[in-house]
C-alpha positions in Angstrom: 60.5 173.9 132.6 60.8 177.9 132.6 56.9 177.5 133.7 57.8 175.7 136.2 59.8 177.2 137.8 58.5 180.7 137.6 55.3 179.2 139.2 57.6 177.7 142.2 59.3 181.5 142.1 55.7 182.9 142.6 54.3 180.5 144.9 57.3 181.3 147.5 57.4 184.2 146.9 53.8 185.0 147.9 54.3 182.7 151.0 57.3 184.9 152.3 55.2 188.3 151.7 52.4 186.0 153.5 54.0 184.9 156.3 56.8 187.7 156.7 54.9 190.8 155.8 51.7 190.0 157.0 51.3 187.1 159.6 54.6 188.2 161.4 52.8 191.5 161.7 49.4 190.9 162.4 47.9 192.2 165.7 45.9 189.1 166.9 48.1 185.9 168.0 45.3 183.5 166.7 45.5 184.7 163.2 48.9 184.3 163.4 48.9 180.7 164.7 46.0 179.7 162.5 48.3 181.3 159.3 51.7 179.7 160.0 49.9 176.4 160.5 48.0 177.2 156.7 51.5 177.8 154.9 53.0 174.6 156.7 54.3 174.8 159.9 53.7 172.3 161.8 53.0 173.3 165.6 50.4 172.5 168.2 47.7 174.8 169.6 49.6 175.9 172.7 52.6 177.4 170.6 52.9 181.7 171.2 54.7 183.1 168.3 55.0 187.7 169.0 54.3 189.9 166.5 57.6 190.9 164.0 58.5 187.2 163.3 60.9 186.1 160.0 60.5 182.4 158.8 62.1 181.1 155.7 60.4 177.8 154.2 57.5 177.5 156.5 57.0 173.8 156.3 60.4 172.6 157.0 59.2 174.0 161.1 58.2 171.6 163.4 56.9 173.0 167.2 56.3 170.7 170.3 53.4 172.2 172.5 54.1 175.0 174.7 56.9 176.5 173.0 57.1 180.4 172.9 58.9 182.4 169.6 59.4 186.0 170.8 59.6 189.0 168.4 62.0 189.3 165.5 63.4 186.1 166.0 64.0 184.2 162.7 63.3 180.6 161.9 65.3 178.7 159.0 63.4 175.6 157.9 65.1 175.1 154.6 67.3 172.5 155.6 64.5 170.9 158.6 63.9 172.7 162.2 62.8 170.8 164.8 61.4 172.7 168.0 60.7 170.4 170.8 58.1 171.1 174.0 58.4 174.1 176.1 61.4 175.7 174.4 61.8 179.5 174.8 63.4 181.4 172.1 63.7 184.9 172.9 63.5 188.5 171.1 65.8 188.4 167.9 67.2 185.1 168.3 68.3 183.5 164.8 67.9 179.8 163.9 70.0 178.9 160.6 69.7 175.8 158.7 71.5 177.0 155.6 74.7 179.3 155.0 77.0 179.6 152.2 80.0 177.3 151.5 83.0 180.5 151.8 85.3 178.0 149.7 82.9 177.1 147.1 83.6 178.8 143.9 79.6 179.7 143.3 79.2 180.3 147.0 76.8 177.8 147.1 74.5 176.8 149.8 75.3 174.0 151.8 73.3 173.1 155.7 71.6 170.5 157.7 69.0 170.4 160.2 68.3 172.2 163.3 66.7 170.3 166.5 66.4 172.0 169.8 65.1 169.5 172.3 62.4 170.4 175.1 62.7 173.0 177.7 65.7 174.5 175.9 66.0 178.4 176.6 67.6 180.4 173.5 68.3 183.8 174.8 67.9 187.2 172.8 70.2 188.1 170.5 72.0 184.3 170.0 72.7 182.3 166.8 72.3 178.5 166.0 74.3 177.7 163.0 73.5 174.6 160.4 73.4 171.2 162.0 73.3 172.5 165.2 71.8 169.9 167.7 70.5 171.9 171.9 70.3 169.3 174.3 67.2 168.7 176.2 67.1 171.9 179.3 70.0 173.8 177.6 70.6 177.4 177.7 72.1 179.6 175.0 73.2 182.9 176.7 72.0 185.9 175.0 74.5 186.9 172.1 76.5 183.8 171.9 77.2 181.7 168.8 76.5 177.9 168.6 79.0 176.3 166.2 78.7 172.8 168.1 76.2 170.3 169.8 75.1 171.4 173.3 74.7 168.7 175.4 71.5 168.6 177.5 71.7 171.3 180.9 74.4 172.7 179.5 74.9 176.9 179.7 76.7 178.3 176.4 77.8 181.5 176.3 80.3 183.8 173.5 81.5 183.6 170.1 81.7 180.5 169.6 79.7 179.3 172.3 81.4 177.7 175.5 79.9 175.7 178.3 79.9 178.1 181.4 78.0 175.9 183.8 75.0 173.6 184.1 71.3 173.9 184.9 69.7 171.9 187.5 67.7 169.1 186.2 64.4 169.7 186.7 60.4 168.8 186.1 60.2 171.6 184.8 56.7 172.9 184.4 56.6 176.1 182.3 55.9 176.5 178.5 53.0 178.7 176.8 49.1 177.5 177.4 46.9 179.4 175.0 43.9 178.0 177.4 45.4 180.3 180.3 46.0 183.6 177.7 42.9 185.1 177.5 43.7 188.4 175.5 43.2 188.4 171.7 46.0 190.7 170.6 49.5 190.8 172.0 
């Protein structure tokens, strides 16, 4: 058993230095794509991920084609993340799918997956909490804090997050082509 686990302890281990010291640093986008998808993330080729990156548990990601992950923005897949088509998450953007229980007498952990649904825009600076479920177009205003569902078209803004307005429903036609990005490095 103590084997065991001290091989799990390693084997994570080496995948966060991996991903989070290496990968998440690394000048050339296609290394970085071609690593993440290695250690488990499943994404499709025309997913942009910037350089200074944090993911926790790699192969609990999943990313729908065309979505872009800007720099220092960190992923949670511990719990599950789901990432639809075209999303935008923006620079240092945080996407939790585990916290602490504050009335558990360990602390313990305690989450639940993460889905944000296509053509969502997550703005810099904003949190996603556990369980959290972005409606299909939504926007998260920079700095705000999602502690409920936002239903799709919705603009959220402040701690917690608020609807403010609505987007305009949309075919949309943006999202990340790695066919139309012709430099190597960012």
């Amino acid at each position: 058993m103590f084997v065991k686990l001290s091989y799990n302890g390693i084997k994570n281990g080496l995948i966060w230095i991996i991903c989070n010291d290496f990968l998440a640093k690394f000048p050339s986008k296609h290394v970085r794509r071609w690593g993440l998808r290695f250690l488990g993330v499943n994404m499709c080729k025309d997913v942009r991920f910037y350089q200074g990156f944090h993911i926790r548990s790699p192969k609990g990601i999943s990313i729908g084609d065309g979505s872009s992950i800007g720099p220092k923005v960190l992923l949670d897949g511990r719990k599950g993340l789901t990432i639809g088509k075209n999303v935008t998450i923006a620079y240092e953007a945080i996407v939790w799918t585990l916290n602490h229980d504050y009335n558990d007498i360990h602390f313990c952990g305690k989450g639940a997956p993460v889905v944000i649904n296509d053509y969502a825009w997550i703005c810099s600076r904003s949190i996603i909490l556990p369980g959290i479920t972005i409606g299909e177009g939504a926007v998260v205003a920079s700095g705000a804090v999602v502690t409920k569902d936002v239903p799709p078209y919705a603009v959220v803004a402040g701690v917690p997050a608020r609807i403010i307005g609505q987007r305009e429903k949309k075919n949309w036609e943006y999202g990340y082509k790695a066919r139309d990005d012709y430099s190597h490095f960012d």
